[in-house]
C-alpha positions in Angstrom: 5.4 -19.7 50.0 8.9 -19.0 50.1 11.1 -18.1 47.0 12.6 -21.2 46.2 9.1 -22.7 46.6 7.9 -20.2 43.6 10.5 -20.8 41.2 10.5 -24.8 41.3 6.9 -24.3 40.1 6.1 -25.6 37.0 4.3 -23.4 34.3 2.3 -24.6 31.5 4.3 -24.5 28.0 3.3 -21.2 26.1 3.4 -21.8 22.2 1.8 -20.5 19.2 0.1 -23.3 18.4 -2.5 -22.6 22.0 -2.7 -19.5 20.6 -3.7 -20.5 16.9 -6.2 -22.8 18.6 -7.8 -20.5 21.2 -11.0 -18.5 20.0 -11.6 -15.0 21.8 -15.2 -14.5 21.3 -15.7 -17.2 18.9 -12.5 -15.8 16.6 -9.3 -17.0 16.0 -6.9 -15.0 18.5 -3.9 -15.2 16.4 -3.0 -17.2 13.5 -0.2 -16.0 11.7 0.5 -18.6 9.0 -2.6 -17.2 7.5 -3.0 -13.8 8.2 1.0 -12.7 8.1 3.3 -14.7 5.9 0.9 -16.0 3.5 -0.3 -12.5 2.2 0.7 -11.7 -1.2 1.8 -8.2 -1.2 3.5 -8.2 -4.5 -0.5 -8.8 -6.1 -1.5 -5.5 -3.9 0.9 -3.5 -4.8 1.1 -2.5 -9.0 4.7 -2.5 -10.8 5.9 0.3 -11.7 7.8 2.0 -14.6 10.1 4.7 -14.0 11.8 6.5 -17.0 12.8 10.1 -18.6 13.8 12.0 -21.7 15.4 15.3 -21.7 12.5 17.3 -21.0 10.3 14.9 -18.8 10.1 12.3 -15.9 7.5 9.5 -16.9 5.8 7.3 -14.1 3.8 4.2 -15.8 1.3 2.0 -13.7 -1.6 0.0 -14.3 -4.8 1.2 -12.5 -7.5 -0.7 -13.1 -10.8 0.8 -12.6 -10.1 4.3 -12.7 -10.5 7.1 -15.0 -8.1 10.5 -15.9 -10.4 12.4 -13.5 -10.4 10.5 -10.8 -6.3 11.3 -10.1 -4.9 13.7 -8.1 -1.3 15.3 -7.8 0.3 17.0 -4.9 4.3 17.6 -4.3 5.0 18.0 -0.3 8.9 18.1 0.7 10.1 16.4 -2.7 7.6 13.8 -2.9 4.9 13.0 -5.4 1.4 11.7 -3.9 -0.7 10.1 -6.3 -3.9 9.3 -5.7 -7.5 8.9 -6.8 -10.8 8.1 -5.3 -13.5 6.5 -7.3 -17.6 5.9 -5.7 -18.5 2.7 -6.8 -22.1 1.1 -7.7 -21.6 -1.7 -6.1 -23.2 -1.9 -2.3 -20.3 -4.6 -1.4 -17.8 -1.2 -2.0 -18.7 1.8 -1.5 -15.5 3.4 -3.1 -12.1 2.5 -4.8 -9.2 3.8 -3.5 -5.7 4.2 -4.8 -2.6 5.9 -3.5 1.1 5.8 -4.7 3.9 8.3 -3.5 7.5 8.8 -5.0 10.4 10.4 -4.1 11.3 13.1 -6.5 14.7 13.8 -8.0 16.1 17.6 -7.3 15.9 17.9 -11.4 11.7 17.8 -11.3 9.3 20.5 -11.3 6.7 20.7 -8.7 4.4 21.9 -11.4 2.9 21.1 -14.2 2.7 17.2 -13.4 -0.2 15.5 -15.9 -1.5 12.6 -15.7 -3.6 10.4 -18.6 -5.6 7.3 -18.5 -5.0 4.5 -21.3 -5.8 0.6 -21.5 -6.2 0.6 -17.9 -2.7 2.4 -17.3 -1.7 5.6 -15.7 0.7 7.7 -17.4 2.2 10.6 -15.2 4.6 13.2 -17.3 6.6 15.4 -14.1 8.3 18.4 -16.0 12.5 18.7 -15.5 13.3 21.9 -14.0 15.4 24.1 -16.9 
């Protein structure tokens, strides 16, 4: 076959709607309507209340399902991770998991940061540096 031979050949049309249509192994390959541009990521991730006072920096979330003791603090390069791991009785989940990190102002202390449990709402207190 010579070159000009190959490139009058005609391909089939390549679209996304073959590929929303094709199964691989009895599963959608790709559908991305569904899986990609319909997901509500504002529902996943909790809002968020940032404030302060002269003494304090105050982080306010809601965190539904967990308790005071299931929370855990650590500062790493300026940043706050939050996070908290709860076993569930429930054999559908074996555990709930939560995890929030925060850039940290030069003003806050690294230690010292509490954290209490109330209507379903986290309240984090991160000490200002005097």
């Amino acid at each position: 076959m010579t070159s000009s031979a190959i490139s009058e050949q005609k391909l089939p049309a390549f679209t996304l709607d073959a590929l929303r249509d094709d199964d691989f192994f009895g599963a959608r390959l790709l559908d991305l309507e569904a899986e990609l541009f319909t997901f509500d990521w504002q529902s996943r991730i909790p809002s968020v209340s940032i404030s302060a006072d002269d003494n304090h920096f105050f982080i306010d979330m809601p965190v539904k399902g967990f308790d005071a003791d299931d929370f855990s603090f650590e500062c790493q390069d300026g940043i706050l991770f939050i996070s908290a791991e709860k076993n569930l009785n429930d054999p559908k989940e074996d555990t709930l998991l939560f995890r929030r990190s925060f850039s940290l102002p030069k003003e806050a202390a690294t230690e010292g940061i509490t954290g209490t449990v109330q209507n379903s709402r986290l309240h984090v207190a991160i000490p200002k540096v005097c």
